[in-house]
PyMOL Python script that loads the backbone (N, CA, C, O; Angstrom):
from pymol import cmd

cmd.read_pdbstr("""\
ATOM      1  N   UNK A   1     182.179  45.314  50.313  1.00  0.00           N
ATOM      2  CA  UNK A   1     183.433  45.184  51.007  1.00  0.00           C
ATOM      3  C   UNK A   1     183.144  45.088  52.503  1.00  0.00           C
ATOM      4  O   UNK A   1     182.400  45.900  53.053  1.00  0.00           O
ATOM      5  N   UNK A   2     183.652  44.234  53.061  1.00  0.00           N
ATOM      6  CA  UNK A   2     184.287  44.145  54.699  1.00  0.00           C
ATOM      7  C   UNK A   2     185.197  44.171  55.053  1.00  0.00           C
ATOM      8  O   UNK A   2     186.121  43.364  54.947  1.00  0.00           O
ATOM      9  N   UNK A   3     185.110  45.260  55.627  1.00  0.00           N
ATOM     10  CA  UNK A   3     186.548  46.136  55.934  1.00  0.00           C
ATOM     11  C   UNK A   3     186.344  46.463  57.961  1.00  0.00           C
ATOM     12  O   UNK A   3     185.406  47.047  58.504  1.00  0.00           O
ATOM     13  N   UNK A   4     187.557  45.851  58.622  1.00  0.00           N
ATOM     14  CA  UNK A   4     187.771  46.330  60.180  1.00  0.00           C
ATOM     15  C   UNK A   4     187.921  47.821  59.876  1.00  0.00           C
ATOM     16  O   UNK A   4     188.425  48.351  58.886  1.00  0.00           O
ATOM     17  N   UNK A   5     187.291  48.448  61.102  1.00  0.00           N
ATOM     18  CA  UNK A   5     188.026  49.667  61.695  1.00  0.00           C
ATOM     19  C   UNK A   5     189.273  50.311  61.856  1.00  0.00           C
ATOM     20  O   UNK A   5     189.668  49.622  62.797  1.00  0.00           O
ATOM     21  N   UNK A   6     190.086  51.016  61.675  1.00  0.00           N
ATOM     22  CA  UNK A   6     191.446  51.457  61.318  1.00  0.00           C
ATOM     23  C   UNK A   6     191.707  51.169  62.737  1.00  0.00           C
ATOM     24  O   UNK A   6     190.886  51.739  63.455  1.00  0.00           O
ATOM     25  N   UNK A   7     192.653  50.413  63.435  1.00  0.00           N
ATOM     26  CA  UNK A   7     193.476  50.409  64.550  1.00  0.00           C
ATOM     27  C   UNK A   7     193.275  49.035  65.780  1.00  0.00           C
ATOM     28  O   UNK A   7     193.817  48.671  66.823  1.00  0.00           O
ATOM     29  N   UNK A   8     191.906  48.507  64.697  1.00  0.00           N
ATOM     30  CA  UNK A   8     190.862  47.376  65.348  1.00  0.00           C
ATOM     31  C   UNK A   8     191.564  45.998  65.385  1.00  0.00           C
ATOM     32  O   UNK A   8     192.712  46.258  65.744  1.00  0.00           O
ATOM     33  N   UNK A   9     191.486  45.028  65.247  1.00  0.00           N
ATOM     34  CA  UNK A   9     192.034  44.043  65.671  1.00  0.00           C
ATOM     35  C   UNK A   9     191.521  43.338  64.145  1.00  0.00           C
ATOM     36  O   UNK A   9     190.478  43.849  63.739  1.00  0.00           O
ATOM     37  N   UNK A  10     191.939  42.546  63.493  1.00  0.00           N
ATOM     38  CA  UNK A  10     191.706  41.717  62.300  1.00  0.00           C
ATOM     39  C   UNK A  10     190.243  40.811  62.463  1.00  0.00           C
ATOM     40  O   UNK A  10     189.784  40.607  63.586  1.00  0.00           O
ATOM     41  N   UNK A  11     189.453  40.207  61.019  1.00  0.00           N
ATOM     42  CA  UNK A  11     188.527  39.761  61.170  1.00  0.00           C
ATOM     43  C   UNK A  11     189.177  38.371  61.321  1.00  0.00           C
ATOM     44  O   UNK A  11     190.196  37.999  60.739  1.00  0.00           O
ATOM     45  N   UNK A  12     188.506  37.730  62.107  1.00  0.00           N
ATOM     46  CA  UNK A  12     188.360  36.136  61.725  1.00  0.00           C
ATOM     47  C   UNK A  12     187.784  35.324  60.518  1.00  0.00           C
ATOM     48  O   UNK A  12     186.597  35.246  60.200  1.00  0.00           O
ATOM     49  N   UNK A  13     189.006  34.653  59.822  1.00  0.00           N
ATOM     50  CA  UNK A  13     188.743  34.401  58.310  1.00  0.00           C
ATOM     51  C   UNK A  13     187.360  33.153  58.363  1.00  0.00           C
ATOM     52  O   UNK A  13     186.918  32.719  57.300  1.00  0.00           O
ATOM     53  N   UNK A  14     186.994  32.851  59.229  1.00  0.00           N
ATOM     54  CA  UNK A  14     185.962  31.996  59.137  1.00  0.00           C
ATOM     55  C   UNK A  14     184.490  32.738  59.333  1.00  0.00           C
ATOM     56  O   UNK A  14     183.383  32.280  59.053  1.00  0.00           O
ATOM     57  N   UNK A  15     184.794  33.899  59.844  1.00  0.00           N
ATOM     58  CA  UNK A  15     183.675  34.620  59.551  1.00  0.00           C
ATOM     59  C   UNK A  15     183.355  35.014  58.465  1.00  0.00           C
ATOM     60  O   UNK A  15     182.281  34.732  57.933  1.00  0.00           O
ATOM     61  N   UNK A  16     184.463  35.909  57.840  1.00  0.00           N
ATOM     62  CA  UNK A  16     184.774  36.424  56.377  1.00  0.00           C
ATOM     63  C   UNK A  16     183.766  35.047  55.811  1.00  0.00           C
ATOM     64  O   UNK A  16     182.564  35.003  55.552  1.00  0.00           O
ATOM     65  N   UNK A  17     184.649  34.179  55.768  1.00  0.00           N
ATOM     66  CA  UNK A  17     183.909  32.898  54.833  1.00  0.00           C
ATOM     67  C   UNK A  17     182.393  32.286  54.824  1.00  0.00           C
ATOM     68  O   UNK A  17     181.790  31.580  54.016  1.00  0.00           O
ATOM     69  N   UNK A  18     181.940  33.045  56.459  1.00  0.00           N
ATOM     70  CA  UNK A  18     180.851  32.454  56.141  1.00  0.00           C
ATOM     71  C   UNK A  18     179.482  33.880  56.025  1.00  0.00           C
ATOM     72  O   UNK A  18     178.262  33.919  55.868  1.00  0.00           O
ATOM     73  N   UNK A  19     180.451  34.735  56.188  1.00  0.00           N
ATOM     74  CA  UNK A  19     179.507  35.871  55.282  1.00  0.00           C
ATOM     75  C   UNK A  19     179.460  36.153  53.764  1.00  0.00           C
ATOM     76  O   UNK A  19     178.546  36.722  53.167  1.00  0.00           O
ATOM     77  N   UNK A  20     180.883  35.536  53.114  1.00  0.00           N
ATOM     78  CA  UNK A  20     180.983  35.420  51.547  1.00  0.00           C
ATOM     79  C   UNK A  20     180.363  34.270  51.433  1.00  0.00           C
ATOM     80  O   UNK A  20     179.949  34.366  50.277  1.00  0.00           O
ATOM     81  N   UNK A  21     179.980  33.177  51.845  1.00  0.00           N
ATOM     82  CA  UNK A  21     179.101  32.610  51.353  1.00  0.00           C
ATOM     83  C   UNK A  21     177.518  32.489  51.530  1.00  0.00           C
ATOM     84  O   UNK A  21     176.920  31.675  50.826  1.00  0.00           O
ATOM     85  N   UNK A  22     176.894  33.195  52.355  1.00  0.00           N
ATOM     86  CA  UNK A  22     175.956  33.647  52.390  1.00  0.00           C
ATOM     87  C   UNK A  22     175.673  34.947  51.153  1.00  0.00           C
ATOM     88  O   UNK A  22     174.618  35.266  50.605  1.00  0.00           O
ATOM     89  N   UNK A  23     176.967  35.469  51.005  1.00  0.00           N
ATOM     90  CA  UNK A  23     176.232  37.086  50.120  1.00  0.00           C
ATOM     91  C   UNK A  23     176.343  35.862  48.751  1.00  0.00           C
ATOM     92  O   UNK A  23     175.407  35.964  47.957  1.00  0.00           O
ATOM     93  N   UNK A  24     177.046  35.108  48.530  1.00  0.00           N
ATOM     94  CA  UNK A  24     177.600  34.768  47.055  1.00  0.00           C
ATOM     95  C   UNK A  24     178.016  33.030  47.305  1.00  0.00           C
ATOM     96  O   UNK A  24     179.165  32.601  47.418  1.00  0.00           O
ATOM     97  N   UNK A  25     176.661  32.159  47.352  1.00  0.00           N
ATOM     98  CA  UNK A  25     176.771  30.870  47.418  1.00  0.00           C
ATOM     99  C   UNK A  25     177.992  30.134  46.579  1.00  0.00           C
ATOM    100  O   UNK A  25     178.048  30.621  45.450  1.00  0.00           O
ATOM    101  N   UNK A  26     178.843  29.254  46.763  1.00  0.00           N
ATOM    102  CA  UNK A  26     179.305  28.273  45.923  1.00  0.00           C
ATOM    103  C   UNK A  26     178.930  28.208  44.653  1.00  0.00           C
ATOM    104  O   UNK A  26     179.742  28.455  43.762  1.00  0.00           O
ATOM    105  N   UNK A  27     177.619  27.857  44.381  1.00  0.00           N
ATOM    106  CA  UNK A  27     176.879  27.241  43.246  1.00  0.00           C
ATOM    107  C   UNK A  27     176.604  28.543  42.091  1.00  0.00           C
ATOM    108  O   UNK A  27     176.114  28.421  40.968  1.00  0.00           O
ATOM    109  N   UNK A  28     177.035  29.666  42.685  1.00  0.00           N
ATOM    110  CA  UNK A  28     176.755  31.315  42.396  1.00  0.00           C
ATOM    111  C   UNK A  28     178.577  31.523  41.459  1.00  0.00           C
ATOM    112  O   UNK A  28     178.709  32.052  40.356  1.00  0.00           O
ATOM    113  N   UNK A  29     179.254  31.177  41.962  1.00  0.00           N
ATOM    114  CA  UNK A  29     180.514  31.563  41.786  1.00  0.00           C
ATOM    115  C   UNK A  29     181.433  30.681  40.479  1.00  0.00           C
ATOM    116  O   UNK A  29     182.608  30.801  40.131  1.00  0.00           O
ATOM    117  N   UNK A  30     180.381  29.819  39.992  1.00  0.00           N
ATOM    118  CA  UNK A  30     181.148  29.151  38.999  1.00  0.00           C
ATOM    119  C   UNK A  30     182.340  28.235  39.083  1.00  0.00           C
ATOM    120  O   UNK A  30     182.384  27.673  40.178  1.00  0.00           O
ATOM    121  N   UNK A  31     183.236  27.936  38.336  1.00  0.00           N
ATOM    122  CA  UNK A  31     184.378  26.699  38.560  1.00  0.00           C
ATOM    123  C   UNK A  31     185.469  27.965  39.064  1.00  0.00           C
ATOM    124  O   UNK A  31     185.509  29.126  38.658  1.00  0.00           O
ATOM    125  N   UNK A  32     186.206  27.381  39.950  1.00  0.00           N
ATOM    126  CA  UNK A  32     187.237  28.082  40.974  1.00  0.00           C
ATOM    127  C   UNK A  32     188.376  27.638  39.772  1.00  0.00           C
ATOM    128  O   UNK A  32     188.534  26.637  39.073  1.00  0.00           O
ATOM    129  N   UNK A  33     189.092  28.973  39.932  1.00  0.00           N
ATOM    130  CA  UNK A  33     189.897  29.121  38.551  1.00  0.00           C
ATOM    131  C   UNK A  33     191.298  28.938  39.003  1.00  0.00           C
ATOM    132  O   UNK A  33     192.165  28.216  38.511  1.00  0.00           O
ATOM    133  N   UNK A  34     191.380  29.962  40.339  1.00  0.00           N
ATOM    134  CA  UNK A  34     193.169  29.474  41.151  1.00  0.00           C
ATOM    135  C   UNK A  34     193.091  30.947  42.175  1.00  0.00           C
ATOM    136  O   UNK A  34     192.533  32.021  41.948  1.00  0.00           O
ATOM    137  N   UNK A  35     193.702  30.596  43.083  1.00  0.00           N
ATOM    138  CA  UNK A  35     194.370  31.391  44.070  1.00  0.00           C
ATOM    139  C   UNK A  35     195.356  31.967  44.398  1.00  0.00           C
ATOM    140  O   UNK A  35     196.170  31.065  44.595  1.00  0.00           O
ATOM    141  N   UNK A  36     195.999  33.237  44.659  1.00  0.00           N
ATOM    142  CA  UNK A  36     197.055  33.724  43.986  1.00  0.00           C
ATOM    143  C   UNK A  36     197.183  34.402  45.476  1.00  0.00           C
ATOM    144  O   UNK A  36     196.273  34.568  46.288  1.00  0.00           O
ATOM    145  N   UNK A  37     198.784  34.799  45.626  1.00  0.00           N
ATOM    146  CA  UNK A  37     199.313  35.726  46.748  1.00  0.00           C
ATOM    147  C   UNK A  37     199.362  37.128  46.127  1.00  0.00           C
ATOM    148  O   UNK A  37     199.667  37.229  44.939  1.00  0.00           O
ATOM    149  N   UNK A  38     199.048  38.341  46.945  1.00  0.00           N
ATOM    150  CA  UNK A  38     199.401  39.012  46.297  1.00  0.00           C
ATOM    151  C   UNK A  38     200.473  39.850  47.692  1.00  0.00           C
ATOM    152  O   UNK A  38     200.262  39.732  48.899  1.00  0.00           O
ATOM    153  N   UNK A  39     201.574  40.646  47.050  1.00  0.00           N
ATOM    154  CA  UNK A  39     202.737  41.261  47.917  1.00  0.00           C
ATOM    155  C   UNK A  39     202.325  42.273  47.882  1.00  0.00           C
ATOM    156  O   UNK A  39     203.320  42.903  47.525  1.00  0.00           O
ATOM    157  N   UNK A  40     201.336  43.171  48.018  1.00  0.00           N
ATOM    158  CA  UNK A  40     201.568  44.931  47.313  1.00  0.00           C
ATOM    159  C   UNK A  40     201.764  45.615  49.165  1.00  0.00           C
ATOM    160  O   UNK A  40     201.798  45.056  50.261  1.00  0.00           O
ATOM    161  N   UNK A  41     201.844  46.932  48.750  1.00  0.00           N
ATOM    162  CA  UNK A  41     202.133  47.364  49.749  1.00  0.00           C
ATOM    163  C   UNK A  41     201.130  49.130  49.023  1.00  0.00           C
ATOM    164  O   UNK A  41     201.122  49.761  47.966  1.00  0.00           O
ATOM    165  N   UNK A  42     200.366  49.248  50.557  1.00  0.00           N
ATOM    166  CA  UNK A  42     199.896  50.636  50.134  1.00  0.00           C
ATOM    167  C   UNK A  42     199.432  51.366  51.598  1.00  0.00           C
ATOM    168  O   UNK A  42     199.031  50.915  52.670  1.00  0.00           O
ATOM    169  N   UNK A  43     199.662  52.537  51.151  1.00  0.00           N
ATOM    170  CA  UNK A  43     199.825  53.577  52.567  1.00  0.00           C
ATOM    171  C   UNK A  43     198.584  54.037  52.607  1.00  0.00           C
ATOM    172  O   UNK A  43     197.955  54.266  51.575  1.00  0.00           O
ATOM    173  N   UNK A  44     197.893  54.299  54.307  1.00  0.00           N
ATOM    174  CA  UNK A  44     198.879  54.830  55.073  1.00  0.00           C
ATOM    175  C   UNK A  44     198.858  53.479  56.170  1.00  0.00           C
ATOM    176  O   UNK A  44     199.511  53.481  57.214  1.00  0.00           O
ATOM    177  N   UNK A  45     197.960  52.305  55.714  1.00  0.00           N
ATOM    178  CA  UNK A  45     197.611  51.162  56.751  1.00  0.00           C
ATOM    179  C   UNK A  45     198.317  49.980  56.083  1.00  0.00           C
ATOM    180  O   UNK A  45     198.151  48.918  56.685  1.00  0.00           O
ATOM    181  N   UNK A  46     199.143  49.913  54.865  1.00  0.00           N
ATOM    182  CA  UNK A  46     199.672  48.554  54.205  1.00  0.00           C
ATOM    183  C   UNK A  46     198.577  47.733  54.539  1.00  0.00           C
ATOM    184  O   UNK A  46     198.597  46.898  55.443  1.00  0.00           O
ATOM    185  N   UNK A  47     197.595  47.984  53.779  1.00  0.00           N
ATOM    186  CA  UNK A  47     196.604  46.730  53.863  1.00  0.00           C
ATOM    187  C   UNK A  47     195.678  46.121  52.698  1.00  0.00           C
ATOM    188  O   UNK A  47     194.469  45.891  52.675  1.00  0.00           O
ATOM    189  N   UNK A  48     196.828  45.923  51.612  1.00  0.00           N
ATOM    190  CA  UNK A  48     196.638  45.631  50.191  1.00  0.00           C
ATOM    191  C   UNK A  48     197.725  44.224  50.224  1.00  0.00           C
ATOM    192  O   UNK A  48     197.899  43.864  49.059  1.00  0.00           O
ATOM    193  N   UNK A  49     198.276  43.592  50.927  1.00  0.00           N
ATOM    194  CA  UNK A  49     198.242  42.423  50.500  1.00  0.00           C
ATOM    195  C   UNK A  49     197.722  41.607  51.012  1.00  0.00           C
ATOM    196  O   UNK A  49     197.477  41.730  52.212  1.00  0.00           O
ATOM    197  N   UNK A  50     197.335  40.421  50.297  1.00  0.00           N
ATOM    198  CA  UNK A  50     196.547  39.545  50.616  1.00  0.00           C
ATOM    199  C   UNK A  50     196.233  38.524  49.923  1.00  0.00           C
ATOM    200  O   UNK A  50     197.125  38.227  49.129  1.00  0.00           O
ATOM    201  N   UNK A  51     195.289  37.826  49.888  1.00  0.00           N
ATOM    202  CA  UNK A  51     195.001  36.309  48.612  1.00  0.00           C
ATOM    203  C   UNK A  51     193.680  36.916  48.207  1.00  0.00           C
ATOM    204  O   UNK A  51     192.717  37.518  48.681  1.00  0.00           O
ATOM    205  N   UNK A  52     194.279  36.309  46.778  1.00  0.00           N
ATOM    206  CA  UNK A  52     192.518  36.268  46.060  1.00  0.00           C
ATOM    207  C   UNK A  52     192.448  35.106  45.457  1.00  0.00           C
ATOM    208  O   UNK A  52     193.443  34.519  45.034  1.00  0.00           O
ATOM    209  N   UNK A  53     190.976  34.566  45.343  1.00  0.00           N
ATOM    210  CA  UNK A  53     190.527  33.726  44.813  1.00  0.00           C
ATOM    211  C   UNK A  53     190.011  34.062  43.803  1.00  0.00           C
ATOM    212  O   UNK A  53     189.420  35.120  44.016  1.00  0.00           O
ATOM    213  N   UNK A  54     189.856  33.610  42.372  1.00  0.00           N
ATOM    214  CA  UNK A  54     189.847  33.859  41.272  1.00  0.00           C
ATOM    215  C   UNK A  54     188.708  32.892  40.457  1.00  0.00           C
ATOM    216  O   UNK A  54     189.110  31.941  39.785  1.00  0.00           O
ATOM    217  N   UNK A  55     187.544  33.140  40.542  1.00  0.00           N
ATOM    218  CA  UNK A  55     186.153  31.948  40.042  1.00  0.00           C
ATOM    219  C   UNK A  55     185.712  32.283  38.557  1.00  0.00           C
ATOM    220  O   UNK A  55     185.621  33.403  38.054  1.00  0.00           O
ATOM    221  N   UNK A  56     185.553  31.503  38.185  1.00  0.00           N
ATOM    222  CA  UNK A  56     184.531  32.017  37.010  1.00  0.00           C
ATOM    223  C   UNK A  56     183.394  33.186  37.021  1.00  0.00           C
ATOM    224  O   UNK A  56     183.423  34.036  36.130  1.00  0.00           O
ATOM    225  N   UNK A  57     182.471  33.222  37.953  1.00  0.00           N
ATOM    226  CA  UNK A  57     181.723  34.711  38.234  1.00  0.00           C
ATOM    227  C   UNK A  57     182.325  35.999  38.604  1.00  0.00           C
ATOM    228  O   UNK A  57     182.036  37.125  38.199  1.00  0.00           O
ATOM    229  N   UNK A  58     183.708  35.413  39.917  1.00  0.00           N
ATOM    230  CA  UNK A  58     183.897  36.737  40.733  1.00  0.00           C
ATOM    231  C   UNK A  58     185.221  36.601  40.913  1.00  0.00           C
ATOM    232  O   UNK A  58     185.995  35.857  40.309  1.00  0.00           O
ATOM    233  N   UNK A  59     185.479  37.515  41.951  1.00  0.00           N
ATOM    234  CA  UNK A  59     186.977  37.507  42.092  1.00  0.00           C
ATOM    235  C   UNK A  59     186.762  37.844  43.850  1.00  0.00           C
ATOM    236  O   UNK A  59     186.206  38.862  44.262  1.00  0.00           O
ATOM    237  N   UNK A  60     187.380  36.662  44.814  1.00  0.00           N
ATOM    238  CA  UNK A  60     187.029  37.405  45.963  1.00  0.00           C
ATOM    239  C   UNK A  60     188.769  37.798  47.018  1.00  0.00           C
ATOM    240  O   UNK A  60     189.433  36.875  47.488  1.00  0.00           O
ATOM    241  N   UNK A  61     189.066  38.890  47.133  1.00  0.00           N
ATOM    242  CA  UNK A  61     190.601  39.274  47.575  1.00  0.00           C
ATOM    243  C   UNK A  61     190.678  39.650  49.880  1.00  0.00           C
ATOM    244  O   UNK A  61     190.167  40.413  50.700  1.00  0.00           O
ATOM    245  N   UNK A  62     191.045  39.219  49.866  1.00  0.00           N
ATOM    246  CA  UNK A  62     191.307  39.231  51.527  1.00  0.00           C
ATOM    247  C   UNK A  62     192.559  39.650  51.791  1.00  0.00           C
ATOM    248  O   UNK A  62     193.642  39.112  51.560  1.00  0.00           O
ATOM    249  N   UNK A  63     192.180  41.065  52.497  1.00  0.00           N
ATOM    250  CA  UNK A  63     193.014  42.145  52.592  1.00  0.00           C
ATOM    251  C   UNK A  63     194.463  41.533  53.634  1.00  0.00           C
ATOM    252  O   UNK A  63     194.217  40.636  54.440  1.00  0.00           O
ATOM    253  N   UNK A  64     195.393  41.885  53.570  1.00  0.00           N
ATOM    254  CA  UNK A  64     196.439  41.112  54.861  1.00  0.00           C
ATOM    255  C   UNK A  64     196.216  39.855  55.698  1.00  0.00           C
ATOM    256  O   UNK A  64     196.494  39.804  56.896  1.00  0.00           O
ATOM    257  N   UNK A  65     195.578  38.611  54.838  1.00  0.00           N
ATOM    258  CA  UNK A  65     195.069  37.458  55.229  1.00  0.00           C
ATOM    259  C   UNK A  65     196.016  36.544  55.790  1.00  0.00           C
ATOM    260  O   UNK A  65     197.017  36.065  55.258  1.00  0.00           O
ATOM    261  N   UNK A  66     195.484  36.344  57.125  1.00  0.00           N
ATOM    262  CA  UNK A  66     196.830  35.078  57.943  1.00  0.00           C
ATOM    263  C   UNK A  66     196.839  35.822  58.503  1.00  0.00           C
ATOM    264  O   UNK A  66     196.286  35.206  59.414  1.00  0.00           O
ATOM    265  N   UNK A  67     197.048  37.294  59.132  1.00  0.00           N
ATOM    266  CA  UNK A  67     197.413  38.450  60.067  1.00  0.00           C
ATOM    267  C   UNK A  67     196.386  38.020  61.320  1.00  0.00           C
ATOM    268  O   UNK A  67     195.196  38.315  61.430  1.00  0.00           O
ATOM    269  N   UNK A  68     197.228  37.222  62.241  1.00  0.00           N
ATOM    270  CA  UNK A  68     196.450  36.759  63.550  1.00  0.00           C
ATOM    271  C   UNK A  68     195.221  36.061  63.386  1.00  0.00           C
ATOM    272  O   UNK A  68     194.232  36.316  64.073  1.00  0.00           O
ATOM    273  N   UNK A  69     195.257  34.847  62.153  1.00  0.00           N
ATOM    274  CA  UNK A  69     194.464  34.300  62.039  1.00  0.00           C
ATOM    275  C   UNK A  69     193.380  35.051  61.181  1.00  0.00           C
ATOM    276  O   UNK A  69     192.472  34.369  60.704  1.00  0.00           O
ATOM    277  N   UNK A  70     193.400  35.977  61.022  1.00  0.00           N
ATOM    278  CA  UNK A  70     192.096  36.952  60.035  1.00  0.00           C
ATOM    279  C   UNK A  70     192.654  37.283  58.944  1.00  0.00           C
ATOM    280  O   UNK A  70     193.693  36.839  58.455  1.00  0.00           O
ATOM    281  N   UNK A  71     191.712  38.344  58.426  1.00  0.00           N
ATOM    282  CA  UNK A  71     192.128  39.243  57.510  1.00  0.00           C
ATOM    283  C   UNK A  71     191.853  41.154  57.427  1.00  0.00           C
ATOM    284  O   UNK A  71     190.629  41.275  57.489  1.00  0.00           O
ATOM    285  N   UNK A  72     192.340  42.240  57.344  1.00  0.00           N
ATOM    286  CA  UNK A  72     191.593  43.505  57.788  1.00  0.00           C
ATOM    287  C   UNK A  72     190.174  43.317  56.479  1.00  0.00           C
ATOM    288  O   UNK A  72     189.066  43.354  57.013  1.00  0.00           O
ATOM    289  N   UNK A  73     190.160  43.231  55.748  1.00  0.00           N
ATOM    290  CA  UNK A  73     189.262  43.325  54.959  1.00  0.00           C
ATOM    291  C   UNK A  73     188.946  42.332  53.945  1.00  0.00           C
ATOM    292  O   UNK A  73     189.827  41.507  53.706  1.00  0.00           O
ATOM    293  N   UNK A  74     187.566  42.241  53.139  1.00  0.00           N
ATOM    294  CA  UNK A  74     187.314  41.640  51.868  1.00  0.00           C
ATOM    295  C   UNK A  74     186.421  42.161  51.234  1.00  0.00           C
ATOM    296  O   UNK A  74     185.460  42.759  51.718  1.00  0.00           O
ATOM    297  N   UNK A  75     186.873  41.817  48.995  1.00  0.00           N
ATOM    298  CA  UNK A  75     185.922  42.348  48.995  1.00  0.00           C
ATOM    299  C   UNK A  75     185.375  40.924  47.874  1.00  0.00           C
ATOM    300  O   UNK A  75     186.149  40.006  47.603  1.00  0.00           O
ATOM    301  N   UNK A  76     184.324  40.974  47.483  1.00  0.00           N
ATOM    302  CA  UNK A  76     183.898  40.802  46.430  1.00  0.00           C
ATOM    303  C   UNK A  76     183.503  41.317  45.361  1.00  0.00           C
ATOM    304  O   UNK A  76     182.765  42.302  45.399  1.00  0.00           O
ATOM    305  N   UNK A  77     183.986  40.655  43.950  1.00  0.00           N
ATOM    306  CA  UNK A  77     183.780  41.646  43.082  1.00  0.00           C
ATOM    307  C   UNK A  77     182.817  40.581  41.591  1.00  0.00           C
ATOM    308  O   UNK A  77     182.786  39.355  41.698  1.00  0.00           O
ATOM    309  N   UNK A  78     182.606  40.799  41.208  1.00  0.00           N
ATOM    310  CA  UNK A  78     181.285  39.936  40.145  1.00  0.00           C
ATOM    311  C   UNK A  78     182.412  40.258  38.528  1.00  0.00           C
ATOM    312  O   UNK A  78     183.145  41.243  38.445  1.00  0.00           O
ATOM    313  N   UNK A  79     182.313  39.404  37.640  1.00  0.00           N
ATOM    314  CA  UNK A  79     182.935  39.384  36.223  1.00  0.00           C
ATOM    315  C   UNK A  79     181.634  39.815  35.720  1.00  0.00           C
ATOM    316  O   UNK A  79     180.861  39.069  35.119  1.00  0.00           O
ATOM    317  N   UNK A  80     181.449  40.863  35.947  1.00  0.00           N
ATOM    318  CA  UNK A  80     180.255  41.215  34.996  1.00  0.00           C
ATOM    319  C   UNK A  80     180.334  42.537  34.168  1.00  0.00           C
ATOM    320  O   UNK A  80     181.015  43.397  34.725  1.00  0.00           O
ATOM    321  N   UNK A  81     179.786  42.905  32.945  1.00  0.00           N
ATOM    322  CA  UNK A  81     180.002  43.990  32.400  1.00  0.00           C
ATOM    323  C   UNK A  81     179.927  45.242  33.383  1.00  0.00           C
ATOM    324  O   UNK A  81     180.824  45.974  33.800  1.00  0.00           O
ATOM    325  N   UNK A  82     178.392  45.240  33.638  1.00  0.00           N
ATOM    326  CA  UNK A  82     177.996  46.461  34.301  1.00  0.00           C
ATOM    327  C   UNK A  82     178.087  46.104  35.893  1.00  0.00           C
ATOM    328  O   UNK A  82     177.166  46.382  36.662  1.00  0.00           O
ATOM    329  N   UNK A  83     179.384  45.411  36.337  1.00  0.00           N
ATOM    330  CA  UNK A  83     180.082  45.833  37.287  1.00  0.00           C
ATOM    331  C   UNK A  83     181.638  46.197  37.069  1.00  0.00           C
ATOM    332  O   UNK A  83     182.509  46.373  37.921  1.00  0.00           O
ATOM    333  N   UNK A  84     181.727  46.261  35.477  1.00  0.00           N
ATOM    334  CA  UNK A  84     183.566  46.944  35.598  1.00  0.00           C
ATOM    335  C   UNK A  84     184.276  45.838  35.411  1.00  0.00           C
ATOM    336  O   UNK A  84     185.486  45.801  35.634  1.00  0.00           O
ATOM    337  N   UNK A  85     183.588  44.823  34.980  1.00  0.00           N
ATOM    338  CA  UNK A  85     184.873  43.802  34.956  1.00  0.00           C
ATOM    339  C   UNK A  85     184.086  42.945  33.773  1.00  0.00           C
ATOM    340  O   UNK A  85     182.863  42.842  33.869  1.00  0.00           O
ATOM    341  N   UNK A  86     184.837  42.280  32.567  1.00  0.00           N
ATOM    342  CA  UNK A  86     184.495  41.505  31.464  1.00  0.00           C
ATOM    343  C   UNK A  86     185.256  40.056  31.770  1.00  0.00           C
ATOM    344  O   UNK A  86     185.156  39.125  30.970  1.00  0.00           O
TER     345      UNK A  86
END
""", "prot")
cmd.dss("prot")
cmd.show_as("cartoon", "prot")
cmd.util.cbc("prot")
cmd.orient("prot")
């Protein structure tokens, strides 16, 4: 996960992007499945909504994305058994 500092200023989503593709190449992530909004809301920083992208390997979600051009956080997550996800 990349996650800003509580009170910090948002990441720049082109950074985000080009550190998720360095940890987890294109060619790593399988056929891109769809992209989804998500609305949630969670305390004490509301910083659970956001977009995720949804791949055949992984799932990658960007915390309050568009917020001044960034996002506060991302994480990546792998479809793998022995990471919690089938």
């Amino acid at each position: 996960m990349v996650k800003r500092w509580p009170g910090s200023d948002t990441i720049d989503d082109n950074i985000l992007q080009e550190i998720g593709d360095e940890l987890v190449p294109k060619s790593e992530r399988g056929k891109y499945i769809i992209g989804t909004f998500l609305n949630d809301i969670c305390l004490p920083e509301n910083d659970c909504a956001g977009v995720e992208e949804d791949w055949q390997n992984i799932v990658i979600f960007r915390g309050n994305a568009g917020v001044k051009g960034g996002s506060r956080y991302e994480t990546i997550r792998w479809k793998r058994t022995e990471c919690g996800h089938s």
